[in-house]
VODO-343838 format. One record per residue (C-alpha): x, y, z. Coordinates in steps of 0.1 Angstrom, whole numbers, plus 2048, in hexadecimal, padded with zeros to 3 digits. Layout:
   x   y   z
   X   Y   Z
...
! end
This chain:
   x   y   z
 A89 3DF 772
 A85 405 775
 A84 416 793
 A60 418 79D
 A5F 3F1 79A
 A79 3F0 7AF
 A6C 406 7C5
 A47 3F6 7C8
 A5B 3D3 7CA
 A6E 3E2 7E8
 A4D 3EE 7F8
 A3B 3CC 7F5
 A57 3B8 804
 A5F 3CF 822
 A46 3CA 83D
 A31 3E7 84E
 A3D 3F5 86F
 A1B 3EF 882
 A11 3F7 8A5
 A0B 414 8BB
 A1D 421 8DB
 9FF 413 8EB
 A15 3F4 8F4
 A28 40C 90C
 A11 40B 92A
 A23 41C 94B
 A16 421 969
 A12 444 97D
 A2E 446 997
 A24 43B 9B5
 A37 45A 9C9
 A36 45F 9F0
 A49 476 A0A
 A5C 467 A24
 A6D 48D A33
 A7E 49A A19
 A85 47D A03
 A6B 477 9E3
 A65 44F 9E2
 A5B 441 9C1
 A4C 41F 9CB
 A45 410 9AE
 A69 418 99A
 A6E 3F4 992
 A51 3F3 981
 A57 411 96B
 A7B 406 963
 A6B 3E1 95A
 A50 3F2 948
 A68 40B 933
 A82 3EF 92F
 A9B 405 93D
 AB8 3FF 958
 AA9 410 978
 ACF 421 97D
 AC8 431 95A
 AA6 43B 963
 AB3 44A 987
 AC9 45C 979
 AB4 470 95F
 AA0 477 97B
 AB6 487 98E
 AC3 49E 96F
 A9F 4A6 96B
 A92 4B1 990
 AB9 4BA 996
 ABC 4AA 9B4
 AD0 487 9C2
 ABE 462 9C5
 AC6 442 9CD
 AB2 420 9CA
 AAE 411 9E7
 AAF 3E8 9EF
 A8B 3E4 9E6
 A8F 3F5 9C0
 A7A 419 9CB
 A8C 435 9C2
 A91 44F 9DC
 A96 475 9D3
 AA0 48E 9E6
 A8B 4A8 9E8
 A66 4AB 9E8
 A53 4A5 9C3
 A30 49D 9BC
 A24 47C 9A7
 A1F 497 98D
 A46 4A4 98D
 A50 481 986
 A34 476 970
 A3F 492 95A
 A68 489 95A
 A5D 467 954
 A48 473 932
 A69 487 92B
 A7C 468 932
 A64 454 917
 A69 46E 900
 A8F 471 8FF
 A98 449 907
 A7E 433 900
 A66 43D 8DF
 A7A 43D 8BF
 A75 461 8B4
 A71 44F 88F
 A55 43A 891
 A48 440 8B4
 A4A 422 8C3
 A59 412 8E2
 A70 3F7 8D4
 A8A 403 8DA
 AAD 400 8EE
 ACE 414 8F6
 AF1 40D 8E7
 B0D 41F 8F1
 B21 428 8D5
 B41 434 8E4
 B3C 451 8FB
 B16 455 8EA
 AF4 447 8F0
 ADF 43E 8D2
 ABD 433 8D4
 ABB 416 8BC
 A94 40A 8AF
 A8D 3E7 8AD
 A6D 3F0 897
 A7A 406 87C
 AA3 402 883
 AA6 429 887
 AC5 42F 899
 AC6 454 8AF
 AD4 469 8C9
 AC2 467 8E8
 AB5 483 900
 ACE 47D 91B
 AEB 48B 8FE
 AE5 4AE 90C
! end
């Protein structure tokens, strides 16, 4: 068998990576002032929705509006400081970008490994393996 045979058998036996990051659905943050603390209502249902620990999502926040949070007893996130739903709509995207969609293929199936003192980004679609954002 040469290797174009090979090749097209290869092809015909490997299935298609199919599907859009149209799957990935999140919701605008539902952001509020209370004084001068930024409340994110609906963090739970981000973290749920990006299949993401909410301590790993709080934390990128913080690194991207450079300020301190915490999450309080009923799973909102509250900031310190004063940000619009936009502010954190767009660290959230930036979030996506760096820990969730698998800069191979696109799309969301993916998780976070820790190899060592490193954070790959592992897709369960194509099997790509990468660095994440966060190694900055």
């Amino acid at each position: 068998m040469d290797y174009d045979d090979m090749l097209d058998r290869a092809a015909s036996e490997t299935s298609d990576v199919t599907g859009t990051d149209e799957r990935l659905t999140v919701p605008d943050p539902d952001v509020r002032q209370e004084g001068n603390v930024t409340v994110v209502e609906n963090f739970q249902t981000l973290c749920n929705r990006l299949d993401r620990t909410p301590d790993h999502l709080l934390q990128f926040l913080q690194r991207e509006v450079g300020t301190s949070g915490h999450i309080d007893e009923s799973g909102r996130a509250r900031i310190t400081g004063s940000f619009d739903a936009a502010r954190i709509g767009d660290a959230i995207e930036s979030y996506i970008e760096g820990f969730v969609r698998c800069p191979e293929c696109g799309l969301p199936d993916t998780r976070l490994e820790t190899e060592g003192d490193v954070t790959l980004l592992r897709c369960e679609a194509c099997g790509a393996r990468s660095g994440t954002g966060g190694d900055r």
